[in-house]
N, CA, C and O atoms as a Tinker XYZ file with bonds, in Angstrom:
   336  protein
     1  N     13.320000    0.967000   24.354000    73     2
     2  CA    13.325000    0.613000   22.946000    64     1     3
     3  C     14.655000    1.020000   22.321000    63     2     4     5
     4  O     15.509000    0.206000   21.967000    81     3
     5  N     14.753000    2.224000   22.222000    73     3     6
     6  CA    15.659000    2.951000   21.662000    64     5     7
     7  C     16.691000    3.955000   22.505000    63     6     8     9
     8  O     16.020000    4.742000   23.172000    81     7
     9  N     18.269000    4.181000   22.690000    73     7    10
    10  CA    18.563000    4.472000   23.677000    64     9    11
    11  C     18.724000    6.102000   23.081000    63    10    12    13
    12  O     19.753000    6.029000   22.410000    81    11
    13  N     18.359000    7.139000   23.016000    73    11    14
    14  CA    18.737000    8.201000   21.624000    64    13    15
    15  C     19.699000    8.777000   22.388000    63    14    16    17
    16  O     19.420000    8.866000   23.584000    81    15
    17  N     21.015000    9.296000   21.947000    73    15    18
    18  CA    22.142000   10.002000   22.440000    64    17    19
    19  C     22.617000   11.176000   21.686000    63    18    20    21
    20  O     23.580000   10.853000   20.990000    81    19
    21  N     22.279000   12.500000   21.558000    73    19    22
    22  CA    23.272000   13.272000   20.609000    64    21    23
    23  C     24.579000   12.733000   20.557000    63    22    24    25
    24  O     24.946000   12.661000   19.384000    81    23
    25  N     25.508000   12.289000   21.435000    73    23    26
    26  CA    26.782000   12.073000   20.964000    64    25    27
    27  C     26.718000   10.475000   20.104000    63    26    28    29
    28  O     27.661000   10.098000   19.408000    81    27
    29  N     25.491000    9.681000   20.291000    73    27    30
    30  CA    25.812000    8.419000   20.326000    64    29    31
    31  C     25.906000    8.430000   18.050000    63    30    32    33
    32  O     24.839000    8.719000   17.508000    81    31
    33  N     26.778000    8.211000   17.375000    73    31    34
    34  CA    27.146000    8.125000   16.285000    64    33    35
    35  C     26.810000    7.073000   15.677000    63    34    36    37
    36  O     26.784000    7.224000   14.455000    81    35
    37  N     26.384000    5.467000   16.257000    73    35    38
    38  CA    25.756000    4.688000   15.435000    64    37    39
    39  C     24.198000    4.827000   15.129000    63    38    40    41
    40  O     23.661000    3.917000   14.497000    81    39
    41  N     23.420000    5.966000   15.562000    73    39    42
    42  CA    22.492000    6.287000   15.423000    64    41    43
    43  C     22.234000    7.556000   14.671000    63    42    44    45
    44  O     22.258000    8.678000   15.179000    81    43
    45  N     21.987000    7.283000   13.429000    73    43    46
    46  CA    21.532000    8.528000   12.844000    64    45    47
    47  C     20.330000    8.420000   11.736000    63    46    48    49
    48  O     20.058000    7.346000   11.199000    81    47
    49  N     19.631000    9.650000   11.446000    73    47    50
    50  CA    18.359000    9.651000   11.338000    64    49    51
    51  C     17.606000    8.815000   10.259000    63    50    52    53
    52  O     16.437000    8.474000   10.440000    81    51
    53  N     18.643000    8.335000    8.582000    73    51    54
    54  CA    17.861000    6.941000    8.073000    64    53    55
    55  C     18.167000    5.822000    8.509000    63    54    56    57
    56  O     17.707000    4.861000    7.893000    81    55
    57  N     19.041000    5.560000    9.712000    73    55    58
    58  CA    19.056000    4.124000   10.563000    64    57    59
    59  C     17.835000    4.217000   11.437000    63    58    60    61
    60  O     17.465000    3.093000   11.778000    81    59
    61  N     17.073000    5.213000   11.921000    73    59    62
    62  CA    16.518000    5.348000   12.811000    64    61    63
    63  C     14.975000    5.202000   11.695000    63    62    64    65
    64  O     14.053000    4.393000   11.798000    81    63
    65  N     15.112000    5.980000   10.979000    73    63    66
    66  CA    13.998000    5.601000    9.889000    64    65    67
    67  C     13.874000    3.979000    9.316000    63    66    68    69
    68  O     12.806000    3.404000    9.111000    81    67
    69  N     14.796000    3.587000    9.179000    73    67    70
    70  CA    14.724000    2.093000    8.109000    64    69    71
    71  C     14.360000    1.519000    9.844000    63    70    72    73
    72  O     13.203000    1.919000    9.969000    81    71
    73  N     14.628000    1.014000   10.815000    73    71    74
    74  CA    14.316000    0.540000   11.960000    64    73    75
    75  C     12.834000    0.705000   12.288000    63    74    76    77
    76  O     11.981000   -0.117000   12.621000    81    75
    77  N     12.790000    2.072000   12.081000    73    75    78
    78  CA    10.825000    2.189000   12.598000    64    77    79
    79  C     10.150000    1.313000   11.355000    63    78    80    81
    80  O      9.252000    0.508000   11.598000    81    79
    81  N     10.698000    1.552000    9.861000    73    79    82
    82  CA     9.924000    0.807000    9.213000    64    81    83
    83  C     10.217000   -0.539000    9.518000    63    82    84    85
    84  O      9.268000   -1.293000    9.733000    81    83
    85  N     11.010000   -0.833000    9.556000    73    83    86
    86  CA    11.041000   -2.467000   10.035000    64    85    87
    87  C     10.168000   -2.856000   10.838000    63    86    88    89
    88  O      9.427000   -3.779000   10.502000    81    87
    89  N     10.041000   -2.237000   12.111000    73    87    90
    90  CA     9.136000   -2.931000   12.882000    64    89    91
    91  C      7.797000   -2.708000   12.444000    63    90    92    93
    92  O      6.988000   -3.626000   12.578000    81    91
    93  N      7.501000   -1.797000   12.021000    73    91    94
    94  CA     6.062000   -1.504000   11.563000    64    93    95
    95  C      5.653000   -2.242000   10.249000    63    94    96    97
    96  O      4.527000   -2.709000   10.078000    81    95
    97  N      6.427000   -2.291000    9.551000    73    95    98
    98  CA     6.153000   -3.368000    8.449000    64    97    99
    99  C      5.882000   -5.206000    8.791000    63    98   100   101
   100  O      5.210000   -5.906000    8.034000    81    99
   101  N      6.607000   -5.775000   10.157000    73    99   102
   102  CA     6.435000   -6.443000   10.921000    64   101   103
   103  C      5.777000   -6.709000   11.458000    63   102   104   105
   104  O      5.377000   -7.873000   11.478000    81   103
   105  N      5.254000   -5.667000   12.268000    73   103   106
   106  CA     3.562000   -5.871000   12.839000    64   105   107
   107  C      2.310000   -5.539000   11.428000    63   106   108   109
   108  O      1.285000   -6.219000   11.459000    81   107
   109  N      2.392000   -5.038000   10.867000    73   107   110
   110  CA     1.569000   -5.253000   10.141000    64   109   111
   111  C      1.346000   -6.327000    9.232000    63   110   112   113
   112  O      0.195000   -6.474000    8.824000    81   111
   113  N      2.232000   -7.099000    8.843000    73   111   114
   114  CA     2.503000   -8.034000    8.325000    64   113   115
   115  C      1.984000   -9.835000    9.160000    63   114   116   117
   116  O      1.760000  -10.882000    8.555000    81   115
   117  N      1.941000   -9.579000   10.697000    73   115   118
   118  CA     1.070000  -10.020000   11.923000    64   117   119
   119  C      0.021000  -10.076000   11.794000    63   118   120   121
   120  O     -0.623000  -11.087000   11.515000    81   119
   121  N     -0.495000   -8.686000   12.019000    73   119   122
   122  CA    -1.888000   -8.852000   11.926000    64   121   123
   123  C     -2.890000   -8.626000   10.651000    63   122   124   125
   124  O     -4.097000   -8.393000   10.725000    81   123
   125  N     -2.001000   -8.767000    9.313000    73   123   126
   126  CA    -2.668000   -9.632000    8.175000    64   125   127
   127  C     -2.828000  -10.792000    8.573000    63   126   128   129
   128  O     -3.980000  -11.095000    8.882000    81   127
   129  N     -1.985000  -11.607000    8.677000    73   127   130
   130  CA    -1.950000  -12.715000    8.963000    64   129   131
   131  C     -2.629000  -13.499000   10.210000    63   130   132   133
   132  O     -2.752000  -14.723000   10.249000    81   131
   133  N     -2.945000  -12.828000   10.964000    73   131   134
   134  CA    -3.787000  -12.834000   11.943000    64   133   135
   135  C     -5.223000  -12.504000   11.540000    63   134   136   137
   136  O     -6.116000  -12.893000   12.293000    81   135
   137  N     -5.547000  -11.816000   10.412000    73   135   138
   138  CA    -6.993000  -11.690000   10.024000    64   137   139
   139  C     -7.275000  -12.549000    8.893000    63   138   140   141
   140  O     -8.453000  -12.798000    8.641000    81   139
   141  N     -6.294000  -13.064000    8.134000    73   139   142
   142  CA    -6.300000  -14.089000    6.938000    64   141   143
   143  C     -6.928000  -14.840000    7.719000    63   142   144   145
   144  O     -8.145000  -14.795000    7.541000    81   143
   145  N     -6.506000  -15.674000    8.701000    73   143   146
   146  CA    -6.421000  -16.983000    9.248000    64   145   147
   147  C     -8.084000  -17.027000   10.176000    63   146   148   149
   148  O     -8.626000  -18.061000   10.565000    81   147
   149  N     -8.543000  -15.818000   10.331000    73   147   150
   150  CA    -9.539000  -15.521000   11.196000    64   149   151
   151  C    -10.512000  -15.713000   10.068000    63   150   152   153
   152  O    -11.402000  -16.537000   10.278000    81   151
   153  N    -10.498000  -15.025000    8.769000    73   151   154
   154  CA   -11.302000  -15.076000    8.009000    64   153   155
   155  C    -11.541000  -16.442000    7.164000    63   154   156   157
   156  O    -12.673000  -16.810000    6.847000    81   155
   157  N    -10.241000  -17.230000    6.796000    73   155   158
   158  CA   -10.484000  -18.632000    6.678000    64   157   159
   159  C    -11.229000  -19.361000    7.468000    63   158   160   161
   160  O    -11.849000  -20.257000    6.894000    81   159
   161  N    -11.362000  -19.274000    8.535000    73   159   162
   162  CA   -11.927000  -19.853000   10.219000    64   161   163
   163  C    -13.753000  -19.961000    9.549000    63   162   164   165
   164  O    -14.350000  -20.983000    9.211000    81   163
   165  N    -14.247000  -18.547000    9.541000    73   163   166
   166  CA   -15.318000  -17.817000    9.418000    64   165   167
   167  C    -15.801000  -18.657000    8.348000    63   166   168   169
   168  O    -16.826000  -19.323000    8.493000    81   167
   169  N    -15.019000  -18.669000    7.112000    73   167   170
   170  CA   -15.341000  -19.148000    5.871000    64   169   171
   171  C    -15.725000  -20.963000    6.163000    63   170   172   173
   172  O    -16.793000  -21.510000    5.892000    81   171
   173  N    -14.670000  -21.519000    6.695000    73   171   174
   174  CA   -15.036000  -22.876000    7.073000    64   173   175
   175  C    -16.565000  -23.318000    7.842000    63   174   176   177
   176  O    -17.454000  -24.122000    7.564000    81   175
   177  N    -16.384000  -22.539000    8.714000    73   175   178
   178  CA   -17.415000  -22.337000    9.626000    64   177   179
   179  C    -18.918000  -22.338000    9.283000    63   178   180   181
   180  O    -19.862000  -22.839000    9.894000    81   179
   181  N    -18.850000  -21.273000    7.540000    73   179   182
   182  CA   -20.275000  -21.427000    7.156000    64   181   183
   183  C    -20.091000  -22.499000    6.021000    63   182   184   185
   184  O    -21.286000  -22.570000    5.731000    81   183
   185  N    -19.454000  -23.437000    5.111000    73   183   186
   186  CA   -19.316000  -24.208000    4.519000    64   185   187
   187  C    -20.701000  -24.890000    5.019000    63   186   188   189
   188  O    -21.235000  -24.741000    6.118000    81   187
   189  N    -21.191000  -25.769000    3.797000    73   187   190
   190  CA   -22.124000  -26.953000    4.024000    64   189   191
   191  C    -20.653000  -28.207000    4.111000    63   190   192   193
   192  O    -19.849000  -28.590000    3.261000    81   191
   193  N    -20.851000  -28.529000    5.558000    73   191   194
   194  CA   -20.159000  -30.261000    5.315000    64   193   195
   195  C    -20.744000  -31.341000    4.894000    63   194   196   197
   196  O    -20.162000  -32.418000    5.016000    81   195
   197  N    -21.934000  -31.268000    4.352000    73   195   198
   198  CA   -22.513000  -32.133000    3.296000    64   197   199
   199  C    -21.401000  -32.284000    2.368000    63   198   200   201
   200  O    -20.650000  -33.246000    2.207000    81   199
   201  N    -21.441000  -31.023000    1.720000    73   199   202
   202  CA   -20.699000  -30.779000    0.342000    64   201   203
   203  C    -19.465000  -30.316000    0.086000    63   202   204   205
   204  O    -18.946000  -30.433000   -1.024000    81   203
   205  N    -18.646000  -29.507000    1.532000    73   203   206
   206  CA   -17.524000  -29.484000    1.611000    64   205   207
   207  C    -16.632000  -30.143000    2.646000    63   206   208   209
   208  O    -17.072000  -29.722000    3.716000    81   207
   209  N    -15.487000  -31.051000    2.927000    73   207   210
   210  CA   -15.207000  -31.537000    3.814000    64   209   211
   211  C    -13.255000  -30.855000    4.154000    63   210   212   213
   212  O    -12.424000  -30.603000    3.282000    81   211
   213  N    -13.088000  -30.745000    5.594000    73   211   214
   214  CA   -11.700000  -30.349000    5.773000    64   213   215
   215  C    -11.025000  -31.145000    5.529000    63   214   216   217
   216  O    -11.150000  -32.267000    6.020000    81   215
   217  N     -9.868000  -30.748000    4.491000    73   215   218
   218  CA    -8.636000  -31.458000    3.798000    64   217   219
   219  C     -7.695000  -31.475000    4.878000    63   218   220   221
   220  O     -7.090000  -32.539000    5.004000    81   219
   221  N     -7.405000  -30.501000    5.741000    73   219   222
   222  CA    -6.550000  -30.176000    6.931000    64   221   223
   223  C     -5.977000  -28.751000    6.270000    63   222   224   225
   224  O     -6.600000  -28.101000    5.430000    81   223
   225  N     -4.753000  -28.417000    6.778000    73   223   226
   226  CA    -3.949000  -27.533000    6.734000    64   225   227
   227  C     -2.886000  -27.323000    5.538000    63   226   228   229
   228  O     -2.053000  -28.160000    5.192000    81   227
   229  N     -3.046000  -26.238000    5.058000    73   227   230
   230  CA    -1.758000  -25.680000    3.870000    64   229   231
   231  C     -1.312000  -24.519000    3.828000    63   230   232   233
   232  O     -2.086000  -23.579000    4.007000    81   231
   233  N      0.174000  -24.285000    3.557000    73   231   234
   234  CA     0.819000  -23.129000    4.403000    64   233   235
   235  C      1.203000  -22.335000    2.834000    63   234   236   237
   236  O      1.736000  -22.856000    1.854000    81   235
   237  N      0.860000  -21.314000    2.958000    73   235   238
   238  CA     0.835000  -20.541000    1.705000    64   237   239
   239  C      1.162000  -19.346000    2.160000    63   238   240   241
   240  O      0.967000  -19.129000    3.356000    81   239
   241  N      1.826000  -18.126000    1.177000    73   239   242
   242  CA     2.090000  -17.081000    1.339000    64   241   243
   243  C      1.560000  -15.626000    0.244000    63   242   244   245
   244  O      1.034000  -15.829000   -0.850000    81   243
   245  N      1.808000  -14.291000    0.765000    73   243   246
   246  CA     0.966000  -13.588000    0.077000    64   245   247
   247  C      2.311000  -12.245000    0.071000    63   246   248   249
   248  O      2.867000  -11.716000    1.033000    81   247
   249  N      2.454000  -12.069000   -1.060000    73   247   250
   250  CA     3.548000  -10.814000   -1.127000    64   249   251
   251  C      3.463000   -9.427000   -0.985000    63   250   252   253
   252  O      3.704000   -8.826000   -2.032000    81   251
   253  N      3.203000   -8.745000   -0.041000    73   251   254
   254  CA     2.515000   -7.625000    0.050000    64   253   255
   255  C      3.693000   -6.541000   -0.241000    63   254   256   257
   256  O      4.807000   -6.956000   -0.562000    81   255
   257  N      3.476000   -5.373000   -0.145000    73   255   258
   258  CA     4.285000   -4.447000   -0.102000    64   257   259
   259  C      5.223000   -4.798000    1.353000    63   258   260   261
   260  O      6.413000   -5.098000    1.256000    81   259
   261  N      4.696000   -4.737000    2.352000    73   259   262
   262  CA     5.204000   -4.739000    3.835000    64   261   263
   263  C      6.003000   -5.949000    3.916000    63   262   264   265
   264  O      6.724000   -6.156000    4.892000    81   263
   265  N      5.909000   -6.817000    2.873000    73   263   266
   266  CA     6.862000   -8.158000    2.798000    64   265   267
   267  C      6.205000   -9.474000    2.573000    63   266   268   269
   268  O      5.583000   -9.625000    1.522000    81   267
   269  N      6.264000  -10.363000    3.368000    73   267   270
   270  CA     5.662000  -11.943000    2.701000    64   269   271
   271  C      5.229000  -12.101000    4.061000    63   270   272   273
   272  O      5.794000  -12.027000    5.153000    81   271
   273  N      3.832000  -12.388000    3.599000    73   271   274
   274  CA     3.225000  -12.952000    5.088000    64   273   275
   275  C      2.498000  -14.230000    4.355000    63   274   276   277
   276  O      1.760000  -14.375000    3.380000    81   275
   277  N      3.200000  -15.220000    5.507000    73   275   278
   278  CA     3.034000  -16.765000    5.334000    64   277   279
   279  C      2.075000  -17.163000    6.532000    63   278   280   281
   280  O      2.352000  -16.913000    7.705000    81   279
   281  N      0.825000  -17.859000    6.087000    73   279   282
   282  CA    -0.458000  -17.981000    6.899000    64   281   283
   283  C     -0.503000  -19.282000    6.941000    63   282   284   285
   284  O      0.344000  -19.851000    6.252000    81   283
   285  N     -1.338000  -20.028000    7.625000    73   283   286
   286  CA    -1.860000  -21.726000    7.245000    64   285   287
   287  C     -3.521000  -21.204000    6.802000    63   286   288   289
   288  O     -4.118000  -20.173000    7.112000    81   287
   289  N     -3.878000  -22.170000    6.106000    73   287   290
   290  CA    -5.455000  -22.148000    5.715000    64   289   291
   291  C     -6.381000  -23.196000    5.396000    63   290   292   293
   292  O     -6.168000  -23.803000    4.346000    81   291
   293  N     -7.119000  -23.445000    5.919000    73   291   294
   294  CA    -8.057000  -24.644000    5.961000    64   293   295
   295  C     -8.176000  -24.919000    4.147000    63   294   296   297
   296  O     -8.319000  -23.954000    3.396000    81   295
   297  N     -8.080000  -26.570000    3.534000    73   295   298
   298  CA    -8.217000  -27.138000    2.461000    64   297   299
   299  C     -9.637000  -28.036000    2.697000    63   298   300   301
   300  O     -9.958000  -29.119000    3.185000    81   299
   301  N    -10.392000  -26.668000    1.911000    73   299   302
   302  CA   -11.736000  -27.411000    1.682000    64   301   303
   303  C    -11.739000  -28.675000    0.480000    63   302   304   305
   304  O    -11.004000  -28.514000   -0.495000    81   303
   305  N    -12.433000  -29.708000    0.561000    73   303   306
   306  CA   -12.494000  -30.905000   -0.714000    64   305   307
   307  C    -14.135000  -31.051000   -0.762000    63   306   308   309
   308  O    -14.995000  -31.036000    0.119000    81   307
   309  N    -14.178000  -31.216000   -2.364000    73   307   310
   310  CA   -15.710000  -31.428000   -2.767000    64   309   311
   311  C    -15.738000  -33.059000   -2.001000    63   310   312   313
   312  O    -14.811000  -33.862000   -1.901000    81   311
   313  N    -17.427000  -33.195000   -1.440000    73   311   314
   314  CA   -17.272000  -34.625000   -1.238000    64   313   315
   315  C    -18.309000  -35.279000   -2.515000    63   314   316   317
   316  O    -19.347000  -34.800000   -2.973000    81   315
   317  N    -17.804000  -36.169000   -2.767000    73   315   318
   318  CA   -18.296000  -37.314000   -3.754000    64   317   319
   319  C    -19.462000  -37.983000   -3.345000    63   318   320   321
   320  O    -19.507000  -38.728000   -2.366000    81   319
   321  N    -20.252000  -37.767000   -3.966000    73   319   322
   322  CA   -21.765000  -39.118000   -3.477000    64   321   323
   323  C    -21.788000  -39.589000   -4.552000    63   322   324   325
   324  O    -21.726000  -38.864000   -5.544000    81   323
   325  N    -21.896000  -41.101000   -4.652000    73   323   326
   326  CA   -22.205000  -41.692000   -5.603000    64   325   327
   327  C    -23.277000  -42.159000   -5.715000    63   326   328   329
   328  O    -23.434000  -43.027000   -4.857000    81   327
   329  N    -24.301000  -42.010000   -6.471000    73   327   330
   330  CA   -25.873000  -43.178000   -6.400000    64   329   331
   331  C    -25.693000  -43.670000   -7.807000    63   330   332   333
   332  O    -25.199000  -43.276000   -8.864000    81   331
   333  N    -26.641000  -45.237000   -7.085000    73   331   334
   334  CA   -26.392000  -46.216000   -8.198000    64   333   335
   335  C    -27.602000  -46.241000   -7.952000    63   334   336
   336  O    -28.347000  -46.986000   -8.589000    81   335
């Protein structure tokens, strides 16, 4: 991962800090987005398709502290019955 060197000078301890947060803000930012998309799934899943039908796909984002995590999410549409 990391090569650590006492002599090595481009490494010092808030480069080494802002780096761990990077990646960790990164993966967490994953697996939001990895549970958004799971929980949209779930949500579709119990829909009545009588009454709700899949629009397809729309790519939206959510601003968290850890940064912007951009998901896709199922576009539910009311369906229309008409009686005459």
């Amino acid at each position: 991962m990391y090569s650590l060197s006492l002599n090595n000078t481009d490494l010092d301890f808030k480069t080494l800090e802002r780096k761990i947060y990077k990646t960790v803000c990164d993966i967490a930012c994953s697996c939001l987005k990895d549970t958004l998309e799971r929980l949209d799934m779930m949500l579709m899943a119990r829909r009545d398709p009588k009454e709700y039908r899949n629009k397809g796909l729309k790519k939206t984002s959510v601003h968290t502290v850890m940064g912007t995590v951009e998901y896709r999410r199922k576009r539910p549409e009311t369906v229309h019955i008409f009686v005459r």
